[in-house]
C-alpha positions, 0 to 999 in steps of 0.5 A: 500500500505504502509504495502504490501511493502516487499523487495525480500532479494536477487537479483535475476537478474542474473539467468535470463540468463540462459536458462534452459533446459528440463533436468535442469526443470525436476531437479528443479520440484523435490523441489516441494518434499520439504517443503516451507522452504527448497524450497526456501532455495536451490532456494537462494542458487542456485541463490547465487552460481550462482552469486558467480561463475560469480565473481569467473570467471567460465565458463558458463557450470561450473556455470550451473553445480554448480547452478543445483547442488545447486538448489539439495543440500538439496533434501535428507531432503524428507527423514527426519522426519518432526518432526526433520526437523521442529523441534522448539528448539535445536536437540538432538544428535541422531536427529542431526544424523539424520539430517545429513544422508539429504546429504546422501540420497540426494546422492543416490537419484541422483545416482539413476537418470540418469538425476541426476546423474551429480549433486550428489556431490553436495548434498554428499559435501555441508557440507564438510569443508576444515579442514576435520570437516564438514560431512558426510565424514570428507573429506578435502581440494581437496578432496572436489569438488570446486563446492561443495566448492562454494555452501557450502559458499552460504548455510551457508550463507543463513542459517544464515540470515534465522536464524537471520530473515534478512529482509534488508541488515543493519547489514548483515557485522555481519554475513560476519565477522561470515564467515570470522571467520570460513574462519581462521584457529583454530590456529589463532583462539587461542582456548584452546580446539582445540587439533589438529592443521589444516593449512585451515580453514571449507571455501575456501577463495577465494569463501568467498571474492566473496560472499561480492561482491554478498552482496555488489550488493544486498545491492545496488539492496536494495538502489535501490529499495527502493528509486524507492518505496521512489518515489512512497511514495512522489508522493502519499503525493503530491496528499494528500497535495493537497487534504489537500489544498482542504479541507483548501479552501472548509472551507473558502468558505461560499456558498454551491456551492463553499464548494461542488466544492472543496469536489468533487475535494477531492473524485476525489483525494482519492484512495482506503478506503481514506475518508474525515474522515481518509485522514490525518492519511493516509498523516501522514503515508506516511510521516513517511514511507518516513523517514523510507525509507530515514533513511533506505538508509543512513544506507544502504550506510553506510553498504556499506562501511564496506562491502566494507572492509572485507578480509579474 
């Protein structure tokens, strides 16, 4: 039970209560194309700019827009060779090239499709930044969809805790402060090689701020989380302690009668592969997960508070 545990990283809470069409089920079975990594992927993404959206006080058809235009952002990757799209280690610049045409096919593919072709800009402007750097366009500013704006955030984001193989919230204000960074200007930046002067940064503020609400709502969902597993943890070590009490009184007696009455008791308590033999490691495990997970929440509350004070 103890190494089974595993906490989903995203909330997935708010989804739920969208209820999706035939249409919208059509779009999402396409990403059944896609390989495991990049399935999930456009599904966090989705579920991000969903909830960015909420915070951003869009409208219902708005939000149902974006989030299918996330769920679609990276279909044009069925396009790509696998030995680019998997490859372990930096791409070469003629790979890179490539990688990046994902946006294009992805666009012509909706374009292709009646049913998709509602949400094609999102695959064409995901990688669109606001000073005219990102691709395949090097468009700017408006020219940029605002839902595409929105789901650009969400993706690098979930990028980079992929990346960086975040299985819990600690420390996840690093990668914001890394956000918040590409959010400034390069003239606030104070590069020595930027040669041309831009008054925007690659992402949109507003949509930025908004994704620290959606993180500080995980972080919570995650406190929440684990001390509902916290619970379960000590129920568990009650029942050990109580076998380690049987065993105790099963010793003080002499007669065999007495000593097989408490060792009854102890089978009756053990759950599976727990024996005589082994039940104290076990207790020792359950007491050491529950500092973890106590030592896990206090850092979870403290990352809370940094959470709660990034601006950009």
């Amino acid at each position: 039970m103890l190494t089974n545990y595993k906490f989903d990283f995203y909330n997935p809470m708010n989804l739920a209560q969208y209820n999706l069409n035939q249409t919208m089920r059509y779009q999402l079975a396409l990403l059944d194309n896609l390989d495991h990594l990049t399935k999930r992927h456009c599904e966090n993404v989705a579920n991000l700019t969903c909830r960015i959206c909420e915070y951003l006080g869009c409208k219902k058809e708005f939000i149902l827009y974006a989030t299918m235009c996330a769920y679609l952002h990276d279909i044009g990757k069925i396009f790509i060779p696998h030995n680019i799209l998997f490859k372990d280690g930096k791409l070469t610049d003629e790979e890179y090239t490539t990688m990046k045409k994902h946006t294009v096919f992805g666009y012509n593919l909706c374009m292709k499709d009646p049913k998709l072709k509602l949400f094609a800009e999102g695959t064409l402007y995901h990688h669109e930044c606001l000073d005219g750097s990102g691709y395949p366009n090097g468009v700017s500013g408006n020219e940029i969809p605002y839902a595409s704006q929105i789901i650009h955030v969400a993706d690098v984001y979930d990028a980079l805790v992929t990346k960086r193989h975040y299985t819990t919230h600690v420390n996840i204000s690093d990668t914001l402060k890394d956000l918040i960074q590409e959010s400034i200007p390069p003239s606030q930046v104070v590069a020595l090689d930027v040669l041309s002067y831009s008054d925007r940064g690659k992402v949109n503020k507003k949509v930025l701020n908004a994704l620290f609400k959606v993180v500080i709502d995980d972080t919570l969902y995650e406190i929440s989380s684990t001390k509902e597993y916290v619970s379960h943890l000590k129920n568990e070590l009650s029942r050990l302690i109580q076998i380690a009490e049987f065993d105790i009184k099963r010793d003080k007696k002499k007669s065999p009668k007495a000593k097989e009455y408490y060792e009854n008791g102890m089978k009756m308590l053990f759950a599976h592969n727990e024996s005589f033999d082994n039940y104290q490691e076990v207790l020792e495990d359950y007491r050491r997960a529950i500092d973890n997970k106590l030592e896990l929440i206090d850092n979870l509350y403290k990352e809370v508070k940094v959470l709660k004070k990034l601006k950009c």
